[in-house]
PLY file of the C-alpha trace (Angstrom):
ply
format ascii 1.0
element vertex 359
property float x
property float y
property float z
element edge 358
property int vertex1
property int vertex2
end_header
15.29 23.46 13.60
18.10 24.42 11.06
17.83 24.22 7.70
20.06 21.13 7.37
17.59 19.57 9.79
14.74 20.70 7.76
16.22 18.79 4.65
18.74 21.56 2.90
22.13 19.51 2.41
25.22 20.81 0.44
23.69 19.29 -2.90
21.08 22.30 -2.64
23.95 24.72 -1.32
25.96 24.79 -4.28
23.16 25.51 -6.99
22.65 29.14 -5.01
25.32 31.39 -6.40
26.45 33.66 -2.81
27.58 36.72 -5.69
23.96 37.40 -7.34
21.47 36.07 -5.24
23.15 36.52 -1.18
19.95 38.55 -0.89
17.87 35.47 -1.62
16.87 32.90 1.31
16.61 29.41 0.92
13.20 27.83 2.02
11.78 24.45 1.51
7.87 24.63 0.49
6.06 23.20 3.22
2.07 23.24 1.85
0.84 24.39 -1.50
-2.71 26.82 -1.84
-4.32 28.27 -4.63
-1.89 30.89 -6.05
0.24 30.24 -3.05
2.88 28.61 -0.85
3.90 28.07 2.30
7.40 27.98 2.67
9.95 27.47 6.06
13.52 27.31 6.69
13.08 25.49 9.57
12.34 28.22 11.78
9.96 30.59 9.85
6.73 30.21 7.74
5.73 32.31 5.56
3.62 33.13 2.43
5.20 33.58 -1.03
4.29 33.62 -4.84
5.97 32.34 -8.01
7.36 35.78 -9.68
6.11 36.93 -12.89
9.42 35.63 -14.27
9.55 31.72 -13.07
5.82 31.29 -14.36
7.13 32.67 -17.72
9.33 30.69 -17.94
7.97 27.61 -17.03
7.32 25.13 -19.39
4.57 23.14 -17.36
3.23 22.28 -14.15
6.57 20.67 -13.36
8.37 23.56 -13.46
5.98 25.01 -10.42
7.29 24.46 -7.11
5.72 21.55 -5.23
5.95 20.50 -1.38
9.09 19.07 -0.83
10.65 21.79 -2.98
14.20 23.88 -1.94
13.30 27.89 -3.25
15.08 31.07 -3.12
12.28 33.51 -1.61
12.90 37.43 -2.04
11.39 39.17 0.98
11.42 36.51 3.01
9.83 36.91 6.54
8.54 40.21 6.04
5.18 41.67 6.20
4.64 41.56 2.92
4.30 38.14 0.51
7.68 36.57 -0.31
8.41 35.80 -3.54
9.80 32.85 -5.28
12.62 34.07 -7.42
14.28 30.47 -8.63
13.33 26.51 -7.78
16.75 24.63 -6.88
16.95 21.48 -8.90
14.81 18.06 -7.60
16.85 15.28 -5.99
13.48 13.14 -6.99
9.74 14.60 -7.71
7.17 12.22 -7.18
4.75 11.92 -10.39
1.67 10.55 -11.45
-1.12 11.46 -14.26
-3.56 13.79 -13.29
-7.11 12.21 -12.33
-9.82 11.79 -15.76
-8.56 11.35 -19.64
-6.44 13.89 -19.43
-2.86 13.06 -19.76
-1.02 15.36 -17.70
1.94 14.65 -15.24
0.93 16.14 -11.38
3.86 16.69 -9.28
2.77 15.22 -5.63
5.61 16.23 -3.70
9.87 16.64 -4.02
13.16 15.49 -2.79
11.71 12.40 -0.71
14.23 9.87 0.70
11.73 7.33 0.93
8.25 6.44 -0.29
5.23 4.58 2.05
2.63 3.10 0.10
-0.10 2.22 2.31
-2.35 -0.31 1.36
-5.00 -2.22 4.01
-5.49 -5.74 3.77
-8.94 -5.37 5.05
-11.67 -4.12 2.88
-10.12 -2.30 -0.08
-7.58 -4.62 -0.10
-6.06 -4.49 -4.50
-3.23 -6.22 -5.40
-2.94 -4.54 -8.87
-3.84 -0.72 -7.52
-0.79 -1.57 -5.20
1.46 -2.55 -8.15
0.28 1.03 -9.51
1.62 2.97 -6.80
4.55 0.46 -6.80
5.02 1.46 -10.73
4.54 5.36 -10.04
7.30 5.14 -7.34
9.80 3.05 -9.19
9.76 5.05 -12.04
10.26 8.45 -9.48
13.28 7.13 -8.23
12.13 6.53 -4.89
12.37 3.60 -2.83
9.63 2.56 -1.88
7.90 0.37 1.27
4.95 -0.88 1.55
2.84 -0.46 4.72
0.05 -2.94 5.24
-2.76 -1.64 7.60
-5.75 -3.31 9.22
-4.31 -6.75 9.87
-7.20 -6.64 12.97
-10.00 -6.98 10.26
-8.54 -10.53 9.44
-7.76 -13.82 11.37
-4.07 -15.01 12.03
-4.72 -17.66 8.65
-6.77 -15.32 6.72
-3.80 -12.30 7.65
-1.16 -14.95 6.80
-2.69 -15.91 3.22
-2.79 -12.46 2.60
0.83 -11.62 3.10
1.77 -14.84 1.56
-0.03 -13.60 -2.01
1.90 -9.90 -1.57
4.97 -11.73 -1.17
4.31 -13.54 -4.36
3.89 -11.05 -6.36
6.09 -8.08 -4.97
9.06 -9.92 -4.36
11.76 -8.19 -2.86
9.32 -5.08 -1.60
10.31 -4.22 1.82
6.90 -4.71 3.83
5.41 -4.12 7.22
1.79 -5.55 8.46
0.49 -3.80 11.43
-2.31 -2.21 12.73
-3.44 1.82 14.05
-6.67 -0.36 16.24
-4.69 -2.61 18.39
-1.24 -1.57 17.77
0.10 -4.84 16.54
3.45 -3.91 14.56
2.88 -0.54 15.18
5.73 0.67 16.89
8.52 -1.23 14.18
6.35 1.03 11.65
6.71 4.16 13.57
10.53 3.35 14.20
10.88 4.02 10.02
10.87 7.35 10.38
14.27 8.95 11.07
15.21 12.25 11.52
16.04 14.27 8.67
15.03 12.29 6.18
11.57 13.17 4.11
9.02 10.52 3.32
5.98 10.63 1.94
2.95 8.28 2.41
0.61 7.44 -0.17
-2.05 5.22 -1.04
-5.95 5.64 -1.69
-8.31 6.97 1.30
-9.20 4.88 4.08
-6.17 2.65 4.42
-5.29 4.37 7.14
-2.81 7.36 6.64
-4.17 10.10 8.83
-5.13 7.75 11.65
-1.44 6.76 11.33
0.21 10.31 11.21
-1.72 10.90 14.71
0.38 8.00 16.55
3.53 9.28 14.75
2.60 13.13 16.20
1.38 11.82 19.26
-1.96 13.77 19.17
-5.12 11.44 18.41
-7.13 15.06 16.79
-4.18 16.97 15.49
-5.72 15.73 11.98
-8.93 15.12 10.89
-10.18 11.70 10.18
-13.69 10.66 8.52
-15.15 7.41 8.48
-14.59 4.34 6.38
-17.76 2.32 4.68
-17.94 -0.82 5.71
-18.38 -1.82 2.16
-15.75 -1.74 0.20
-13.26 -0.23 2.52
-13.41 3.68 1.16
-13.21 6.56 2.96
-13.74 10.34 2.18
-10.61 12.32 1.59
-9.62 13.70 5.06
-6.42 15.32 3.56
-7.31 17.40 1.31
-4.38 19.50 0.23
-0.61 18.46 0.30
1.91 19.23 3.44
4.72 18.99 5.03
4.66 17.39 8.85
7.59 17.71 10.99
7.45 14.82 13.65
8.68 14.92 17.25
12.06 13.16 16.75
12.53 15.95 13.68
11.41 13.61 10.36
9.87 15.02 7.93
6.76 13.68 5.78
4.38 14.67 3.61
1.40 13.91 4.00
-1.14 13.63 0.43
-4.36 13.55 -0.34
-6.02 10.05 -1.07
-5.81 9.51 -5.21
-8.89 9.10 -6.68
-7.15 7.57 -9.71
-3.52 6.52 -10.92
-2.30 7.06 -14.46
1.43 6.09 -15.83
2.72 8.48 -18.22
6.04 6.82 -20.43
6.80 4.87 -17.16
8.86 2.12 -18.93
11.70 2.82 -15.96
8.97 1.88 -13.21
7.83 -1.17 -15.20
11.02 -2.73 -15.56
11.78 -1.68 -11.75
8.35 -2.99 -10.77
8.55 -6.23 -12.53
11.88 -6.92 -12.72
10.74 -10.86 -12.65
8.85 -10.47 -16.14
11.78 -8.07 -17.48
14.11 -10.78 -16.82
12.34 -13.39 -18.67
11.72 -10.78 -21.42
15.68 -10.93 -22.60
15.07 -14.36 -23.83
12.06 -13.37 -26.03
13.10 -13.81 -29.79
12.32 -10.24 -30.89
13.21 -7.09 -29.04
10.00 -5.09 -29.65
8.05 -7.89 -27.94
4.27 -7.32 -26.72
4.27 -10.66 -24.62
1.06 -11.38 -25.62
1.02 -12.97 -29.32
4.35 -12.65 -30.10
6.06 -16.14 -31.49
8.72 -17.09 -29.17
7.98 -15.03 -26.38
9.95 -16.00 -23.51
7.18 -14.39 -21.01
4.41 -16.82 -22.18
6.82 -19.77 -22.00
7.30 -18.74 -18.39
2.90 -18.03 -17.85
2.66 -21.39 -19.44
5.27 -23.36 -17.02
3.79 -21.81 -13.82
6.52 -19.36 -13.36
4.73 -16.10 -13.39
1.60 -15.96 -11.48
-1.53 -15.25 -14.26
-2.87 -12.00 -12.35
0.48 -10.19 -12.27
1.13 -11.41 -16.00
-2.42 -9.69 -16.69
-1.96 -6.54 -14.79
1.81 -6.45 -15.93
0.09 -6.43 -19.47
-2.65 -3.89 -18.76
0.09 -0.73 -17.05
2.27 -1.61 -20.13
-0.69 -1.20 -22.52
-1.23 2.27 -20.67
1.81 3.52 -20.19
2.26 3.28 -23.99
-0.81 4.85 -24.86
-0.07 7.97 -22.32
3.38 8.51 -23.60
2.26 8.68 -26.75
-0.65 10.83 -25.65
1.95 13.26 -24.40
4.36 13.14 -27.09
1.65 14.14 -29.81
0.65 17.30 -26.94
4.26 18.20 -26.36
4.73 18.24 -30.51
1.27 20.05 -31.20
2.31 22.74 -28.06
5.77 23.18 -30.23
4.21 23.55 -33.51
1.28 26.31 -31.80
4.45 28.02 -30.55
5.97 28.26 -33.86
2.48 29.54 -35.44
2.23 32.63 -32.92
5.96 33.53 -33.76
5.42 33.65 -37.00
2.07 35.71 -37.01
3.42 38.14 -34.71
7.01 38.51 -37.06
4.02 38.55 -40.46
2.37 41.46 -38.40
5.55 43.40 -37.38
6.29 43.03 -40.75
3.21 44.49 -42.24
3.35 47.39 -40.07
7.30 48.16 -41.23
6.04 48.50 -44.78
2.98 50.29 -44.14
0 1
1 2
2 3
3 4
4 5
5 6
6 7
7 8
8 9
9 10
10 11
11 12
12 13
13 14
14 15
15 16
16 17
17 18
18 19
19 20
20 21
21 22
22 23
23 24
24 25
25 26
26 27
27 28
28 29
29 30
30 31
31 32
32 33
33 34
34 35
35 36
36 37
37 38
38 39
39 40
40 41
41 42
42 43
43 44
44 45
45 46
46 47
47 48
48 49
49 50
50 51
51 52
52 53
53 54
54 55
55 56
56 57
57 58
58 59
59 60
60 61
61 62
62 63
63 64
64 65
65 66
66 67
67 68
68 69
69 70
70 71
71 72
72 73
73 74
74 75
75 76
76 77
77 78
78 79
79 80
80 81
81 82
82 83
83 84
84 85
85 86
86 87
87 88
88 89
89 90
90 91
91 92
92 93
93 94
94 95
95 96
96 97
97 98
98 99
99 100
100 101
101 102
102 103
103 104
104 105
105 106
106 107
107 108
108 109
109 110
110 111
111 112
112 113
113 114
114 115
115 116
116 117
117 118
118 119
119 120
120 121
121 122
122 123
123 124
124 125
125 126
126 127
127 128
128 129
129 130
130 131
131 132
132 133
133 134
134 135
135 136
136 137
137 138
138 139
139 140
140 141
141 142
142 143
143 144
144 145
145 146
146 147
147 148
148 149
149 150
150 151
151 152
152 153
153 154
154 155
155 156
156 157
157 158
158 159
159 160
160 161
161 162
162 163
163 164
164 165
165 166
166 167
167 168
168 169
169 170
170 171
171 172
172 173
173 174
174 175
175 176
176 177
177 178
178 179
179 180
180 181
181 182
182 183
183 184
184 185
185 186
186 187
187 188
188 189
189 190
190 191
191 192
192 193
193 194
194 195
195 196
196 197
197 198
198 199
199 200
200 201
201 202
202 203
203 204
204 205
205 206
206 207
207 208
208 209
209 210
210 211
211 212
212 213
213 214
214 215
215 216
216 217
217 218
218 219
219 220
220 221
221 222
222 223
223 224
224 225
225 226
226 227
227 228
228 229
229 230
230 231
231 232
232 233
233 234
234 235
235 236
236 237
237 238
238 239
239 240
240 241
241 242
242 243
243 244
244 245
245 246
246 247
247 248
248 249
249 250
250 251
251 252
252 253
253 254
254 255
255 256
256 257
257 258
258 259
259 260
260 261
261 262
262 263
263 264
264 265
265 266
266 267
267 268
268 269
269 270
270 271
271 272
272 273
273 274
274 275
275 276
276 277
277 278
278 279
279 280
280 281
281 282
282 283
283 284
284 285
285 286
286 287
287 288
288 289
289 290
290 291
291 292
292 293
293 294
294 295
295 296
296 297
297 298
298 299
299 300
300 301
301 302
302 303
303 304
304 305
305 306
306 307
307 308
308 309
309 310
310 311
311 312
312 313
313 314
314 315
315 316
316 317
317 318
318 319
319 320
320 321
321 322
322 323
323 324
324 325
325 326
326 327
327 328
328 329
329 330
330 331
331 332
332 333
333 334
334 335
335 336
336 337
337 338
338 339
339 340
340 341
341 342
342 343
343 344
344 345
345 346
346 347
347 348
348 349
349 350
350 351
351 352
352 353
353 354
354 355
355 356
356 357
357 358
């Protein structure tokens, strides 16, 4: 496979200067470890590590190389560990807030065409944890599809009532039904994936991912699966670390972990993108910083009250923007409070260079 079938286009070509860094080679991070990476340029794998340099200078987690990611590896192929001198810039970088009250943005994976959300309609089947993912993707820049698994769990009406509500409230999300037990809608599902593009697949454990990746790579134990409880439609995370799959006909995906929990940082973008139905009715409101919940005049209500916007996306509509406010708040006051710590260890260590001048 050549690098331009592994995903490296002229976009990536011209950040690499051929004066100061011919010695370099481009490779495209194909599973992250602890401390480590895999990376490939279509051909060869090997291991590398961030230089000493690129973690200085990185600001945050974002500014670490994720799977999906074009590098410039120094030593590449050789015995020894390569080592990742510079990360090319991100055509898109799939984000979401890290699991727990912590508000920090995770990068799950780089420079994806397209975006499968997987969601079953079985047991497990959420309506507003969908709208999450749909939120988290919007406001990446990714377009995103949504793959509905396990129609065998349900009867033709019950299957049909389903798809009916999705319809309702995602309108205009490209969506495909089918099921990895009988193979119904299976195969317009598998023809998605075209070579050379990159897609990723998300959505929370046991909706079906893995079992899904094993009819796209033909082999029914390539990966692992685990069971699914009967319950509540959970499973056990199977994947369990975040790489990049080359499939037969030469697509690329990358496959993720199953998210335990979904945060929105300042994901206004995504909202607006998400529910571009409420958004629309929200230029009529009367005042521009509109909550759409008390607010006189409040073209969203108006709309609730008619029967226009159905009452659980209004709610869950309300709830993300709630929480997207709150984290990008959360992470404003850490970004100013890491500036101002920065500023208080410069100046201690000019006070104590100065103390020792006089001295």
């Amino acid at each position: 496979m050549t690098p331009e079938e592994f995903g490296y286009s002229a976009w990536f070509a011209r950040q690499v200067d051929p004066e100061t860094e011919s010695g370099l080679v481009p490779a495209r991070v194909s599973a992250i470890h602890k401390g480590e990476c895999e990376v490939c340029d279509g051909e060869t794998t090997c291991t590398a590590k961030m230089s000493g340099r690129l973690r200085h200078q990185a600001r945050s987690r974002l500014d670490y190389p994720t799977v999906g990611d074009w590098v410039l590896v120094k030593d590449f192929g050789t015995d020894d560990f390569g080592t990742v001198q510079r990360l090319l810039d991100r055509r898109s970088a799939l984000v979401r807030k890290t699991a727990g009250r912590a508000v920090r943005p995770q990068l799950i994976a780089a420079n994806i065409d397209l975006a499968f959300i997987m969601q079953t309609v079985g047991p497990g089947y959420n309506l507003q944890r969908l709208e999450r993912y749909l939120v988290m993707v919007n406001e990446s820049g990714i377009k995103p599809v949504l793959l509905l698994s396990k129609t065998d769990l349900l009867d033709p009406a019950a299957l049909e009532e389903r798809l009916e509500e999705i319809g309702r409230r995602l309108p205009g999300v490209e969506r495909y039904a089918f099921s990895n037990e009988d193979g119904t809608g299976l195969d317009g599902v598998m023809a998605l994936f075209r070579p050379g593009n990159t897609y990723c697949i998300i959505g929370s454990s046991g909706g079906g991912k893995t079992t899904l990746l094993n009819h796209l790579l033909g082999e029914e134990e390539y990966l692992f699966t685990l069971p699914v409880r009967e319950s509540d439609g959970k499973g056990l995370h199977s994947t369990t670390w975040r790489e990049l799959i080359v499939l037969d006909n030469g697509a690329l995906v990358v496959d993720t972990p199953g998210m335990r929990e979904l945060g929105q940082l300042d994901a206004a973008e995504g909202l607006v993108e998400t529910f571009d139905d409420i958004a629309a009715l929200a230029e009529g409101c009367r005042f521009a910083d509109c909550t759409h919940e008390n607010t006189p005049d409040c073209a969203v209500l108006a709309a609730l009250g008619r029967g226009e916007v159905p009452e659980a996306r209004y709610r869950n509509f309300i709830r993300l923007l709630r929480e997207a406010g709150h984290h990008g708040r959360a992470a404003r006051e850490r970004r100013w409070k890491a500036r101002e710590s920065g500023r208080f260890h410069r100046s201690r260590k000019h006070g104590s260079n100065d103390a020792d001048g006089e001295g």
